[in-house]
C-alpha positions in Angstrom: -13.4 -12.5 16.1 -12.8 -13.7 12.5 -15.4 -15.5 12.6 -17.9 -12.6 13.7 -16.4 -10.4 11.2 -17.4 -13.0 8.5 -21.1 -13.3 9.8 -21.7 -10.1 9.9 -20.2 -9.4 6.3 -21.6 -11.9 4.5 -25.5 -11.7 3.6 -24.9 -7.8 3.8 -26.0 -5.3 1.2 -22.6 -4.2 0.2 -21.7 -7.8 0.5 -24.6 -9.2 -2.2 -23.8 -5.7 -4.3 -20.5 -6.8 -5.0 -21.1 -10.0 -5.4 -24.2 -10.0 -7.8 -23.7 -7.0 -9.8 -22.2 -8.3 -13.1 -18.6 -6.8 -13.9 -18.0 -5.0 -10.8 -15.8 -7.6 -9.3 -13.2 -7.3 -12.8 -13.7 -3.1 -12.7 -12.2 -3.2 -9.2 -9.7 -5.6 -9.7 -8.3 -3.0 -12.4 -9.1 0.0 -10.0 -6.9 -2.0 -7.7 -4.2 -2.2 -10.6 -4.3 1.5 -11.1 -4.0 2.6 -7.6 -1.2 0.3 -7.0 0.5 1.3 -9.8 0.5 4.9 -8.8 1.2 4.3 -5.4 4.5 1.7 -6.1 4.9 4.8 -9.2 5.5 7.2 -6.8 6.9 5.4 -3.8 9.6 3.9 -5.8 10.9 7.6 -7.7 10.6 8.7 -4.1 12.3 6.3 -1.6 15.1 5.5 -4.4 15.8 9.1 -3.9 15.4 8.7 -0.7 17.8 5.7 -0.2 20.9 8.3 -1.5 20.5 7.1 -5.5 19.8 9.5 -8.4 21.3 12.5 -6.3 21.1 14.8 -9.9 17.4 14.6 -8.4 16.5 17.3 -6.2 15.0 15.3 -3.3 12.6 17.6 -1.9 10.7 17.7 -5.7 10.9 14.1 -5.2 8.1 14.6 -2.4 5.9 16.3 -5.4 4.5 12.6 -6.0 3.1 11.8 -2.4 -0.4 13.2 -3.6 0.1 10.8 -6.5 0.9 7.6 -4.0 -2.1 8.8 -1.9 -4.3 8.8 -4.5 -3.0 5.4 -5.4 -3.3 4.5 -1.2 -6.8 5.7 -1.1 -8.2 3.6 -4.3 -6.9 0.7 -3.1 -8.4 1.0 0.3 -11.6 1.6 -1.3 -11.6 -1.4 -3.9 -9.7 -3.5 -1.1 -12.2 -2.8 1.4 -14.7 -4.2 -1.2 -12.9 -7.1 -1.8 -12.7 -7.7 1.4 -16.8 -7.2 1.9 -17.6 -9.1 -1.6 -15.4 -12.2 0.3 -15.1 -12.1 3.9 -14.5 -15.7 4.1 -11.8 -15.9 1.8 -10.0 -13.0 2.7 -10.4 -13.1 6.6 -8.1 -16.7 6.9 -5.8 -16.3 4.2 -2.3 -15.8 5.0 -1.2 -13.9 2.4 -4.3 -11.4 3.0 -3.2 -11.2 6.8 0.7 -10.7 6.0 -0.3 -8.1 3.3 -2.0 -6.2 5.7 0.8 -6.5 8.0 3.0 -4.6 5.5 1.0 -2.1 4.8 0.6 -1.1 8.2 4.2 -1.6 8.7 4.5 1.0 5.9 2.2 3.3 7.1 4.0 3.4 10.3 7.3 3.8 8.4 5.5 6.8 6.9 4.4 8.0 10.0 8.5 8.1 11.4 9.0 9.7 8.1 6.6 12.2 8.3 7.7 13.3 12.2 11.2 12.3 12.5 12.8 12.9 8.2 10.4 15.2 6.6 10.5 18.0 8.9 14.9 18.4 8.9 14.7 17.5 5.1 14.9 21.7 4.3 17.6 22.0 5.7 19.7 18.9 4.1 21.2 19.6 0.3 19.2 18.9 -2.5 21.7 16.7 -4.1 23.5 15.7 -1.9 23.9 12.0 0.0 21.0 10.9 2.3 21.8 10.0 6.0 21.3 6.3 7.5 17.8 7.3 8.7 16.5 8.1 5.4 17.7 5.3 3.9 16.1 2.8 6.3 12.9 4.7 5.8 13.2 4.1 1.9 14.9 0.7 2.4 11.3 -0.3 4.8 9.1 1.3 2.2 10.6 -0.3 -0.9 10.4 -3.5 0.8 7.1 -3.0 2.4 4.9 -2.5 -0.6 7.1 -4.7 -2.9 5.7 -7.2 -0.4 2.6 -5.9 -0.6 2.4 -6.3 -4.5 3.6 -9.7 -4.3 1.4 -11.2 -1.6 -1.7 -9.6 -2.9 -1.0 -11.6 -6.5 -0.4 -14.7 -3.9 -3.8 -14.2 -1.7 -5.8 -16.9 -4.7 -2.9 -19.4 -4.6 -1.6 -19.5 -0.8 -3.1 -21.3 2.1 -6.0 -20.0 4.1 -4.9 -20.6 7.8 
């Protein structure tokens, strides 16, 4: 499947426009920086509020910064889905890629429980007050999650490809 992936990406338009047009590669590797820096930003004021810490924090205006982190989210999709395209090959076997990937869709599932299951009885909790042990796993998975994501996407050029 990999494999069909690959030959279908590479030789593409998108493919030879990332490839061949002189400084685009560099602009989204800082696009990438910036997105990730206001997604981690805002996921890490957040789910440390979240976890019970900082409780002179009012934690719903916490919640204030998830159009921040989905700003962030949404320019890394778009300049990771180029990568991806401008290198197919490279991305497609590398470990680090693949576990990366795993993560974020482990955190985008732990946003989904906290969207249905925390989010919606958060009104109702005290500002200030302690979180309980379901918020804190949700902040604990999400710290964890795109820490790991940070860390394995500086890894992708220096870990083994399969």
């Amino acid at each position: 499947m990999a494999q069909n992936l690959i030959q279908l990406l590479e030789g593409s338009t998108l493919n030879i426009w990332v490839l061949s047009t002189a400084w685009l590669w560099p602009l989204l590797e800082i696009l990438h920086f910036v997105g990730l820096s206001l997604l981690l930003g805002a996921m890490l004021v957040i789910d440390i509020r979240l976890a019970g810490f900082v409780q002179k924090m009012h934690i719903q205006r916490t919640h204030d910064l998830l159009p921040v982190a989905g700003i962030g989210f949404l320019i890394n999709t778009l300049t990771g889905v180029l990568f991806f395209v401008g290198d197919p090959a490279r991305y497609a076997i590398n470990v680090g890629f693949q576990i990366k990937m795993l993560l974020v869709l482990i955190a985008g599932l732990n946003a989904l429980w906290f969207a249905i299951k925390i989010n919606p009885e958060m009104h109702r909790w005290d500002p200030y007050a302690d979180t309980n042990i379901a918020a804190k796993t949700v902040a604990y998975v999400s710290l964890v999650a795109w820490f790991g994501v940070l860390l394995l996407g500086r890894l992708i050029p220096y870990v083994s490809t399969g």
